[in-house]
N, C-alpha and C positions, 0 to 999 in steps of 0.2 A: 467675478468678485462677489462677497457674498452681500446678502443685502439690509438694507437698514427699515429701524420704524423708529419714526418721530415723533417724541411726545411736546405738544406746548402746554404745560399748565398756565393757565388763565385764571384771572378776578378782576374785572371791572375795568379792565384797559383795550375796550372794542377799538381804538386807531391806532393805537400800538399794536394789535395782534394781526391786525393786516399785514401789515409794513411788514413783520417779522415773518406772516405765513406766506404773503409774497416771496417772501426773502428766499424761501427751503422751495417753495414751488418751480422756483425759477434755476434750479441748484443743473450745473454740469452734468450730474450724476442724479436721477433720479431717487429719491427714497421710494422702499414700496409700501409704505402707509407712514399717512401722518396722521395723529391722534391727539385733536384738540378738549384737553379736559375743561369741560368749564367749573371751577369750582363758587359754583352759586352767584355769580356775577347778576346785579342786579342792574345794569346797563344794560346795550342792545346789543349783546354781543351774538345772542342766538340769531338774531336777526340779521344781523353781518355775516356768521358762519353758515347760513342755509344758501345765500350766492353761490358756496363753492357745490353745492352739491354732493358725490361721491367721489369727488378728491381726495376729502379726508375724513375722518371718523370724529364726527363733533360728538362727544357725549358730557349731556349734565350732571351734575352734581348738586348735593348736601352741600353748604361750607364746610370743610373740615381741616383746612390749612394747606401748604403745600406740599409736604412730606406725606401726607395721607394721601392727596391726590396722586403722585408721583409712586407710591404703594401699588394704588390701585391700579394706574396706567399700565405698570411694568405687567401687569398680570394678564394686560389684554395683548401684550404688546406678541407676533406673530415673527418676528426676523431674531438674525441671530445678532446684529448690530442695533446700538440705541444710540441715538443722539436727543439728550432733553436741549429744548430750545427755550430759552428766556420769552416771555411775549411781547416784553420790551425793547428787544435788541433784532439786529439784523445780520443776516450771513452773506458772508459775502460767496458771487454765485460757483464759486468752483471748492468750496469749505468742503463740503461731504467728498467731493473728489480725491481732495488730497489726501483726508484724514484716511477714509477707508484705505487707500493704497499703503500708509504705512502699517494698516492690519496683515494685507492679503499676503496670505502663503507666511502669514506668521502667526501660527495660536497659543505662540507662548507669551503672545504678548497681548494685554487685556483693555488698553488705555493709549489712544493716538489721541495728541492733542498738538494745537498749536497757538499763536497770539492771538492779539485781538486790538481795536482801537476802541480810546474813549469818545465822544460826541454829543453836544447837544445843539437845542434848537436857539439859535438867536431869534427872540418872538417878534424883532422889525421886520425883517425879511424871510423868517422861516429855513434860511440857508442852515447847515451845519454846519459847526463849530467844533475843530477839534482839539484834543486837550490827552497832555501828559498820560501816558498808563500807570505811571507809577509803578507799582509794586511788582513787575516780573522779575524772573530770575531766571537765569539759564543755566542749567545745570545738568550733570549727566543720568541717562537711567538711575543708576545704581546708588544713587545718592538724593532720587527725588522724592521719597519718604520722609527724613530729616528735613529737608527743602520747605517741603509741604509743611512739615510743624512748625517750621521759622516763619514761616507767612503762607497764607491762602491766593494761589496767584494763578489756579489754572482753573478756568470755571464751566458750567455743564455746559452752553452753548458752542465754545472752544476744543471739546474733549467727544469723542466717540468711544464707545465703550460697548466693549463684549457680555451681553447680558450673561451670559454665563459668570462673569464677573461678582454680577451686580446681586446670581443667584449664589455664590461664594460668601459676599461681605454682608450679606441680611440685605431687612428691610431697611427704608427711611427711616432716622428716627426721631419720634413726636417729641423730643425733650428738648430740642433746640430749634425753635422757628425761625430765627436770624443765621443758622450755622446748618441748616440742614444737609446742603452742597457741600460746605468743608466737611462736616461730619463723616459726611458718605466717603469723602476723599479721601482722608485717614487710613477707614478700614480697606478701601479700594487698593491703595498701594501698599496695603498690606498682605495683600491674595494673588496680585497679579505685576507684570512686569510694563514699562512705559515707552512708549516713542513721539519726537517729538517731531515738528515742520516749522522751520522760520517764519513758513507765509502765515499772514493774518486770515484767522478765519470770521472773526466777526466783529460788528461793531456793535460795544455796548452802551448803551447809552444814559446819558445823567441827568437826571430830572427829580422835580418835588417829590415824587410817587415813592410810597414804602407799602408794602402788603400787611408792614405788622406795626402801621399807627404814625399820623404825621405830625413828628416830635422835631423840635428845634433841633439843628445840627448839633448842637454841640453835646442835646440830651441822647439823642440817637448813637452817635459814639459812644457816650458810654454805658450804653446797652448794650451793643458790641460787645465793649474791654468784659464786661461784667459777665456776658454768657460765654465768650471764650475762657475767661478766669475760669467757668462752672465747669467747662468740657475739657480743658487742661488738666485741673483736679483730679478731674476724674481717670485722663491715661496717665497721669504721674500715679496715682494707685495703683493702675490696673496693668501697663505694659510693662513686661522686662525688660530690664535692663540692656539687652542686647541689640532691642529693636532700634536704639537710639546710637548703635554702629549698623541700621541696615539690613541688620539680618535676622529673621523671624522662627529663625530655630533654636530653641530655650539650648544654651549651653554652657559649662563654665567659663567664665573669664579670666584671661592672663590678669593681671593686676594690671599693666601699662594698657591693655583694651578697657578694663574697667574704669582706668582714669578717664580715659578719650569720652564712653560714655559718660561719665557724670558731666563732664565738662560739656558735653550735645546738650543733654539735657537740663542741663543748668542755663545754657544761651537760652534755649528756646523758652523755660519758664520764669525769663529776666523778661523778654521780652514778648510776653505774656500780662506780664507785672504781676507773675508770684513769684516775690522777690523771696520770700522767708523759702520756698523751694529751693530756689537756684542758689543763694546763701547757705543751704547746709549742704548740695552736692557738691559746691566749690570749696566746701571745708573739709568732707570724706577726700576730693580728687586732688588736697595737698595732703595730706595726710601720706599717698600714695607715691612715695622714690624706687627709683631702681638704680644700682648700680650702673645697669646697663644703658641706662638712658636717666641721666641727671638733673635732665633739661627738659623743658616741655619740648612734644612732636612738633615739625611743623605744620600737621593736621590740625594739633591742638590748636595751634596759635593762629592757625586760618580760621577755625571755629569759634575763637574769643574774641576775635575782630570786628562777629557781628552780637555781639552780646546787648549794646547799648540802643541797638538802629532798628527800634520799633516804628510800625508804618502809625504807630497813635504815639509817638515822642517818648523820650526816656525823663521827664521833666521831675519827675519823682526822684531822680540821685540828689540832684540841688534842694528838692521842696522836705525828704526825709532823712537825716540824720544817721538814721541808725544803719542803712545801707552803707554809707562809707564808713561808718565805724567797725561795723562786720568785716569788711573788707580788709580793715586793717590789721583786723584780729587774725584775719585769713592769712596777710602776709606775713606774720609771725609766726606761723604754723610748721614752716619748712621753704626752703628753696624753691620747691614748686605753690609755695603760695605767694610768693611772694614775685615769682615770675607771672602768674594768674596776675596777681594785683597790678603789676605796671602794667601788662597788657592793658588790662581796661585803665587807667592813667592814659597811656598813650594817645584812645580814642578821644579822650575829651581835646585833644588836639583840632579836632571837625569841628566840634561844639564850640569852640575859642574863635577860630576862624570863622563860622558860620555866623555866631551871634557879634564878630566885629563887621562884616556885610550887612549886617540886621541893627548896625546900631543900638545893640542890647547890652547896653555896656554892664548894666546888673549882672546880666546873667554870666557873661563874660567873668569877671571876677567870680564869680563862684564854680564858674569850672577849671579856671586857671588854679583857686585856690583847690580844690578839690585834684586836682595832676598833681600838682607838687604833695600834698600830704598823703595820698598812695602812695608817690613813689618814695618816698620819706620812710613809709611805715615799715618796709622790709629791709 
């Protein structure tokens, strides 16, 4: 099998980086270098990495964020396989085993990846704690592009990657410090093909700690929303249309394929919250009948299903007006807008039930109200 090199980027988390370089040290499967970057860590972290000796390749650093360290790793890096490791998190000991095996004797394929658990520390007894994943999604190859744009769910310690890959999709890039991983992810599954393994490869772990500033939960979100908003923008500019059915060779569109895209790409920048985006491709993809199909796909209508169920809340249909107004514009547009419009009607159904579990009875009546007048308005 062929073989791997491991990068930890590191800053300032010398007990965390144990834990984690134990973790790869201990691994079924051997890696043949691990390459711990320090990037400027002004802790005792040099001092904890000279124990290991020549097991792995500690080298310092400048501060200069993660994506620039993770630059510069890739350059030193000597195999034809990378797995970046959080210095956070832990592997579990047979990860590299598995992953690699779903590469070997396959080079058309650029990206093995599998689960992961969350965990943290109960500070009475120090035991782990574990806790909800949240956001995966299981989905097929061929559809794990689009996947990837509806949510960020497979992350670098999780995922083994063929550097040849990594020399296809560019470098890291310095314009997003909180999305660096997604970023790379994007372009990743736009050059190469994916496989996946049920088993858990690691555990990630949930703690106070942020590399870029420690902001109240609820501000740190929306730091998030706000540099995914930047980096959404920016592929709603820049991708064709086509990528958003999958496929990355620029080509004409039947009309009923163009509908399906607007409508991919409308979910994903609803739930984004660029909403004025997703509002005008849901107004071209009514725009758009066929004789031959009258009706939305059942593609479509799999893909409008998740239009509302962002992992940061959809709270913005109830708190801004002009979203359901649009909408309603939309379902007077034609047949297919107004089939678009109950679709998402329908979903406020979760919302009703969820906020009657939740005793939110406010909120409740505004999406009860808000079902009824989509479905009203076509």
């Amino acid at each position: 099998m062929e073989r791997t090199s491991v990068i930890i980027p590191t800053y300032n988390r010398a007990d965390f980086l144990v834990e984690a370089l134990e973790s790869v040290l201990n691994q079924t499967l051997p890696p043949a270098e691990i390459l711990v970057m320090d990037d400027g860590s002004p802790d005792d972290t040099a001092a904890r990495m000279q124990a290991y000796g020549d097991r792995i390749r500690y080298i310092q650093k400048d501060n200069s964020g993660k994506a620039d360290t993770l630059n510069q790793a890739l350059k030193l890096t000597q195999n034809p396989l990378i797995w970046i490791m959080d210095d956070d998190d832990i592997a579990h000991p047979d990860a590299l085993e598995n992953l690699t095996k779903l590469l070997d004797g396959q080079p058309e394929i650029g990206i093995a990846y599998g689960k992961y658990n969350r965990f943290s520390i109960n500070e009475q007894n120090g035991e782990r704690v574990f806790q909800d994943v949240g956001h995966w999604t299981d989905c097929e190859a061929n559809i794990f592009f689009t996947t990837t744009l509806q949510d960020f769910f497979v992350h670098h310690p999780g995922m083994l990657v063929r550097k040849s890959a990594y020399d296809a999709a560019g470098p890291f890039s310095l314009d997003y410090p909180r999305l660096e991983d997604y970023e790379m992810l994007v372009r990743l599954a736009q050059v190469t093909r994916t496989a996946n393994t049920n088993s858990s490869i690691f555990l990630q772990r949930q703690h106070e700690g942020d590399r870029v500033g420690g902001l109240v939960a609820a501000e740190r979100t929306q730091r998030w929303i706000d540099e995914e908003k930047q980096f959404f923008t920016k592929l709603y500019n820049e991708l064709d249309l086509n990528t958003y059915l999958n496929v990355f060779k620029k080509y004409d569109l039947s009309p009923l394929e163009k509908r399906q895209a607007l409508i991919q790409r409308a979910v994903i920048m609803a739930r984004k919250k660029l909403w004025h985006f997703a509002l005008s491709d849901l107004e071209q993809a009514s725009s758009i009948e066929a004789e031959s199909n009258p009706s939305l796909s059942s593609g479509e209508a799999a893909i409008l299903r998740f239009i509302l169920f962002s992992k940061y809340g959809s709270t913005e249909l109830i708190e801004d007006n002009y979203i359901v107004e649009d909408l309603k514009k939309i379902a007077k547009i034609s047949s297919i807008g107004s089939l678009i419009t109950k679709s998402i009607a329908r979903s406020q159904i979760w919302f009703i039930r969820n906020s009657a579990k939740t005793y939110q009875f406010a909120a409740l009546r505004k999406h009860a109200a808000i079902m009824v007048s989509l479905y009203l308005a076509g």
